[in-house]
Every structure is written in C-alpha cells, then in structure tokens.
C-alpha positions as CSV (number, residue, x, y, z in Angstrom):
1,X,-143.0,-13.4,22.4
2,X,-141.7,-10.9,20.1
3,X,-137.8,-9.9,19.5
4,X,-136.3,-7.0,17.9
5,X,-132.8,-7.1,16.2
6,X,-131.3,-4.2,14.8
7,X,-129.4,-5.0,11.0
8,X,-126.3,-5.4,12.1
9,X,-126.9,-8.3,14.7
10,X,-129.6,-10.0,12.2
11,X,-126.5,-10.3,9.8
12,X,-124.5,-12.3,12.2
13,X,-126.7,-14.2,14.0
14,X,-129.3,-14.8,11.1
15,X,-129.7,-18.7,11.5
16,X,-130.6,-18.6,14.9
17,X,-133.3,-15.7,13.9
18,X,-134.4,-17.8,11.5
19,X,-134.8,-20.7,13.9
20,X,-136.5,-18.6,16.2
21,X,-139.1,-17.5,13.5
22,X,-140.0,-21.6,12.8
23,X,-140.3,-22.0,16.6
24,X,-143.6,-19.4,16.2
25,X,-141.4,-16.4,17.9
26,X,-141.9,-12.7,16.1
27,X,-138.4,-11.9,14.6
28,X,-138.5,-8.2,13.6
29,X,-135.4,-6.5,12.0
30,X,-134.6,-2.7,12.6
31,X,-133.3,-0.2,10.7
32,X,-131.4,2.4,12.7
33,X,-133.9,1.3,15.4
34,X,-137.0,1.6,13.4
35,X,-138.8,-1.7,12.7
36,X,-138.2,-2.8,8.5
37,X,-139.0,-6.1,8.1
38,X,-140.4,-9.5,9.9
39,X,-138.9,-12.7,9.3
40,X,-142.1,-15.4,8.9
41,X,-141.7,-18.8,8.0
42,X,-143.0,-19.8,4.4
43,X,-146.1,-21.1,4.3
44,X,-146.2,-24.6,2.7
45,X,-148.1,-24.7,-0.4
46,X,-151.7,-26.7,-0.4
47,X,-151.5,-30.3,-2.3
48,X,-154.8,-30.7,-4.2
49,X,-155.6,-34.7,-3.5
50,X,-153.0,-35.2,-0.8
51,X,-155.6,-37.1,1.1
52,X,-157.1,-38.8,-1.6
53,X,-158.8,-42.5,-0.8
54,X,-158.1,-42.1,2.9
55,X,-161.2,-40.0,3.4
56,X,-165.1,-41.7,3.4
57,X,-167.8,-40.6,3.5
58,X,-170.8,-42.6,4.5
59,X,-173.7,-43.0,1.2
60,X,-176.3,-42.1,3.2
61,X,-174.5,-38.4,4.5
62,X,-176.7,-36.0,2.6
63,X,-180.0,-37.7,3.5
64,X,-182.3,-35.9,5.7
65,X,-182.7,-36.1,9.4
66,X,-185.1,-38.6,11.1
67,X,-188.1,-36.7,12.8
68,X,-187.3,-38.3,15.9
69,X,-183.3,-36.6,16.0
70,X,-185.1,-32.9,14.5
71,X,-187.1,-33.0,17.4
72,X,-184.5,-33.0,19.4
73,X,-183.2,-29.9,18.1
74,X,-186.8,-28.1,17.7
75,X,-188.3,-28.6,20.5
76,X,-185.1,-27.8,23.0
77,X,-185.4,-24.0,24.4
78,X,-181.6,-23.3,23.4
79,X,-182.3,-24.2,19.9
80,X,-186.1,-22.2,19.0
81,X,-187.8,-22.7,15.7
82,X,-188.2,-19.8,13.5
C-alpha cells in the first residue's frame, strides 16, 4: 500500500510516517501536491564473518556425482543431454 502526505502533515505526524515506512508501507512526501521524496528504511549494513563457525560444509561437497545419481538427471526427458 502506498500513502501520500503533503509537507506540511509529514512535519507533524513524521514518527508515525516513519513507522509506517519500517512496517514495508510506501511513504511518499509532496510538495505543493507533487511527489519529492520517499521515506525508506535504511538498509542494515552487511557483517563480513557474522556467521562464522556456524556454517559446515561437508569434505566431500566438491566431489563429483556418482554415475548412478547423473543418470538420473540424463536420462529423464525434462532434463535432455546436450
């Protein structure tokens, strides 16, 4: 849902815009009824290693297929070899 506001009303009611915008609603602010701005919530920033040690990955992930499994894939009509 999307809601307009002209600059006058975004002034005095501009923490319950802004809790509007964090709910996911489209918060646009008009100037003499012509649409200026959009109030977005920040984006939090990326932490490099957040998840570090709680992620694991088994040895053997990179190895290849066993015939038997690529067969499975090969030789089924939704899936055609090249």
């Amino acid at each position: 849902m999307s809601i307009t506001v002209n600059m006058h009303k975004a002034k005095t009611d501009l923490s319950k815009l802004v809790a509007q915008a964090l709910a996911g609603e489209e918060v646009i602010i008009a100037r003499d009824g012509e649409p200026a701005v959009q109030l977005v919530p920040v984006r939090k920033k990326r932490v490099p290693g957040k998840f570090k040690g709680q992620i694991w990955m088994a040895p053997n992930f990179n190895d290849p297929l066993p015939d038997d499994l690529l067969s499975e894939f090969y030789d089924n009509p939704i899936f055609p070899q090249p």
